[in-house]
Phi, psi and omega in degrees: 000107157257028188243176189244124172248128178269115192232079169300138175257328179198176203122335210228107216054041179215163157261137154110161207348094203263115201211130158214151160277121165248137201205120179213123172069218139327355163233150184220119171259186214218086162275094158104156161219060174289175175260175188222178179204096182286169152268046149267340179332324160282030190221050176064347164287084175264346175249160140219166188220168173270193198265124197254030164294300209291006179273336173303346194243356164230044189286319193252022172235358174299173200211313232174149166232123176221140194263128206275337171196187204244041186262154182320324190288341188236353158235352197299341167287336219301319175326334173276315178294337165275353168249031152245341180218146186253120157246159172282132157269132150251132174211168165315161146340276175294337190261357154254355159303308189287340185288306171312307187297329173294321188252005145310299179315321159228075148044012163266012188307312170312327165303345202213125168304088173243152186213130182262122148244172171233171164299145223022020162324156151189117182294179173198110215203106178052235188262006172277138154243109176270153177235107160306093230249129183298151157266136169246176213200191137359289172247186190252139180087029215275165160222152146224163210269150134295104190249088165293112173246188195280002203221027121153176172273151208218101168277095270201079162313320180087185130331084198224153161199155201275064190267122215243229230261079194303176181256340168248138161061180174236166206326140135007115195272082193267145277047295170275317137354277152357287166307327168293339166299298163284013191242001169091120194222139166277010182159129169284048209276115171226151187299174210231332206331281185294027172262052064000295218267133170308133154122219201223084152356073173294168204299209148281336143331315176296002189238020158300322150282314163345306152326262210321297179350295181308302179302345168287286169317311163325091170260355139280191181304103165298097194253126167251137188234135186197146166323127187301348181247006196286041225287351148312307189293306194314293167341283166314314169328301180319285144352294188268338177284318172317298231278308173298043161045023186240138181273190198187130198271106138297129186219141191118145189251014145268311167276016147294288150337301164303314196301288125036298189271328180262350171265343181264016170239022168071036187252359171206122181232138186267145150303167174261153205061355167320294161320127180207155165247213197292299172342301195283308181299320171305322199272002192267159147296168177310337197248015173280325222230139154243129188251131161259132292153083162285199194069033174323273223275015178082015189306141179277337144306296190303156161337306169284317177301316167301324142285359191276337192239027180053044201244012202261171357118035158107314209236155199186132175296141211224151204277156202058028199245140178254154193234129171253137152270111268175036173212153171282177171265110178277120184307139179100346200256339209299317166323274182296004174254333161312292160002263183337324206254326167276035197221351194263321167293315157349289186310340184096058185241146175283121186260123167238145215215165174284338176294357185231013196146127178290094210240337189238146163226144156304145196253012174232155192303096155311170168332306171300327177282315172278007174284328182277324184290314171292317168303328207247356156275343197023060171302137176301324197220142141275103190273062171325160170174169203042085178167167168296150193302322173316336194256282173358295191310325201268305185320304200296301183304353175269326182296314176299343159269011161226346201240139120052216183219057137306109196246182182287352181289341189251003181226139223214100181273165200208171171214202212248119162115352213283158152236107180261144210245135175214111180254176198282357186257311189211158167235110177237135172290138223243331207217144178214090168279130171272130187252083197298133174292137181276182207205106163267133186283125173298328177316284214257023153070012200245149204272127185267121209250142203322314204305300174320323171303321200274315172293335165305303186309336184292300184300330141307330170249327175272347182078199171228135147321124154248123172266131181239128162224120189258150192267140128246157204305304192266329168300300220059050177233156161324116175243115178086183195273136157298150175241131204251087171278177194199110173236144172056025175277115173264161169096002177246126159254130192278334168291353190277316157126012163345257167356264157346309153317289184310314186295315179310326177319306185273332166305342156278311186308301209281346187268332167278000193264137175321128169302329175277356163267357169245007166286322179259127192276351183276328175312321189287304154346291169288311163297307171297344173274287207287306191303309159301327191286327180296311222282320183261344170281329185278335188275358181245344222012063189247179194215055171312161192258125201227103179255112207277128157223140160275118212218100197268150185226000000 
């Protein structure tokens, strides 16, 4: 084999479980394992990940898993990819600190081969050499990967934006990034989110006035809500409440945690006595206290939703209480955070949002980011990824009107199952699997399988038959009138005689049917399932979920 195959299992015209295969010969490593928030949700479906099935027919050449940072979209799977494959994970520090707390959760901590790196770390893993290159990003510790395969390097961006004064860490690494350049790079996988947006990202740095201002003007009770992984923002919070004579309440048991994990590894320092907890915080006056706060996104779980509807522990939002929202809206979220917001007006809560001050900045590359990004790697091919296909779409097109002398041969959108092939001459997509999502229950964290999901959706929109038909044993004859319930069924009148119809129906079909086909019962079964269904899709035209029993007597 002398070509490199790029193979996404998700990520790629979605937001949210961002999973790809890199594959040369006989090895294959696994960058990144996220979670997704489908629009099945209303059918019980609150997670999905991708189908780590489809790996199975590559079992004896994976090798590695490696994470480029420690947000949900990009590690919330990995604990499902490790009880189907035992792999070595590599990450950062902190993104293996969050990783460990995950993989607590199911008793798998013991089981699985973790290894920290840092930046310009560079692995050696079969015929791969990978190299880590700082991000800077959202979050803190981020990388985007150097992948040297034997038919050239392969730059993996990760998450990124082109950040000059991060509020953590330091800048973006184009030094090395640069250098990897000039040393020739094949191909460019860069993230899409913002390849829309005109201009430059800002930094993390920009929503700092925007704080103080609030935080100047304000005399009541401050609640800021923002991602539990943000650790720029939390910082700032930290930083101006400090600086405004107000301690500050963490609530939620994820930005507890986080908070937790990133003040003991010294990635977020607190002032002293900032920090107070709930208890302490009820004895402060209004213009004492800031609640830092999840449930940015209207999550029904979280904290902000629990005050808003009074469900929190004794605390609840109140009228003159200011609520800052400090997060974008994650597509698909728009519903529950309207919810959220009107439940927040109820209250009398003054709401600040990013459409009304710049309280929020993105952790992803604008336009402008991927121009730099692309100038200063000079990849032969450009690979769009993390994002909706318009933003594939827009990335390519900005680059060929604006990057270098790039055409469509060099820049190559691809989608989830594709498998693409690449050598120093072409890049073709060679292959196309369709790649059904796996569907996680949130409670009990256990994997829900398509078919099921797909029979909610019947029942939902079509409702369900239930047929009881009793037998007898040794005859195989009818025994009594069938019987036929109809639940969530539109288009049924119980006066019409509907009902009545349906039994002569089937009471004919079984008086027509071959004594040896109602002698074998799955057979019997099964057929009595096709015949009501032909019965109801023609007097009705519905298409109900229709479940047949057999009752021998």
């Amino acid at each position: 084999m002398s070509k490199v195959e790029i193979i996404p299992l998700g990520g790629i015209g979605e937001f949210g479980m961002n999973c790809m295969g890199i594959r040369w010969a006989d090895e294959m490593i696994i960058i990144d394992a996220g979670m997704g928030f489908p629009e099945e949700t209303p059918y019980g479906v609150d997670i999905s990940i991708p189908n780590f099935d489809f790996l199975e027919e590559y079992r004896d050449d994976l090798t590695a898993i490696i994470l480029t940072h420690g947000h949900e979209d990009h590690i919330g799977a990995l604990a499902y990819i490790l009880k189907k494959f035992n792999l070595p994970v590599y990450s950062s520090r902190f993104t293996l600190a969050l990783t460990e707390k995950r993989l607590g959760e199911f008793n798998m901590l013991d089981d699985v081969l973790l290894h920290r790196v840092e930046a310009n770390d560079i692995i050696e893993i079969g015929s791969f050499k990978i190299e880590f290159i700082h991000a800077s990003h959202s979050l803190v510790e981020c990388f985007s990967l150097a992948i040297h395969t034997p038919v050239g390097t392969i730059i993996h961006t990760g998450d990124y934006k082109i950040d000059d004064t991060p509020v953590i860490g330091k800048p973006y690494d184009l030094k090395t990034l640069g250098r990897i350049g000039d040393e020739g790079v094949l191909a460019l996988l860069c993230d899409s989110t913002n390849a829309t947006v005109p201009g430059r990202t800002p930094s993390e740095m920009a929503v700092i006035p925007a704080f103080e201002e609030i935080f100047e003007q304000t005399e009541g009770r401050m609640f800021v809500s923002t991602f539990s992984s943000s650790l720029h923002r939390l910082q700032i919070v930290f930083d101006i409440a400090h600086q405004f004579g107000r301690r500050v309440c963490v609530c939620g048991r994820s930005m507890q945690k986080n908070v937790e994990i990133a003040e003991e590894q010294g990635l977020l320092k607190i002032p002293h006595g900032t920090l107070v907890d709930l208890g302490g915080s009820r004895a402060l006056d209004d213009d004492e206290v800031c609640y830092l706060v999840t449930g940015s996104q209207g999550e029904m779980r979280a904290a902000l939703w629990n005050l808003a509807t009074s469900t929190y522990k004794g605390l609840e939002i109140e009228p003159g209480d200011t609520v800052i929202l400090s997060a974008r809206i994650i597509p698909g979220n728009e519903k529950n955070i309207s919810r959220l917001i009107g439940h927040l007006y109820k209250r009398g809560a003054n709401i600040i949002e990013e459409k009304r001050r710049l309280v929020h900045v993105s952790g992803h590359a604008s336009q402008g980011d991927i121009k730099i990004m692309v100038e200063t790697s000079k990849p032969k091919f450009v690979i769009p990824i993390h994002g909706e296909y318009r933003m594939l779409f827009r990335q390519k097109e900005f680059i060929k009107n604006h990057v270098g002398s790039y055409n469509d041969e060099d820049i190559i959108l691809i989608e989830n199952g594709n498998v693409l092939e690449l050598d120093q001459y072409a890049a073709k997509v060679v292959a196309k699997h369709e790649m059904h999502k796996t569907f996680i229950d949130e409670e009990s964290m256990e994997e829900i399988e398509y078919d099921v999901v797909r029979e909610r959706k019947k029942l939902a929109y079509g409702g369900a038959i239930s047929l009881v038909v009793a037998m007898e044993k040794n005859t195989n004859q009818l025994n009594g009138e069938p019987q036929v319930t109809f639940e969530g069924v539109a288009g049924i009148d119980p006066l019409n005689g509907f009902l009545a119809d349906t039994r002569k129906s089937i009471t004919k079909a079984i008086a027509d049917m071959k004594p040896e086909h109602i002698a074998d019962r799955k057979l019997f079964k099964e057929n009595l399932r096709i015949h009501l269904k032909r019965f109801v899709q023609k007097e009705i035209s519905s298409k109900p979920v229709i479940v047949t029993t057999i009752v021998e007597v």
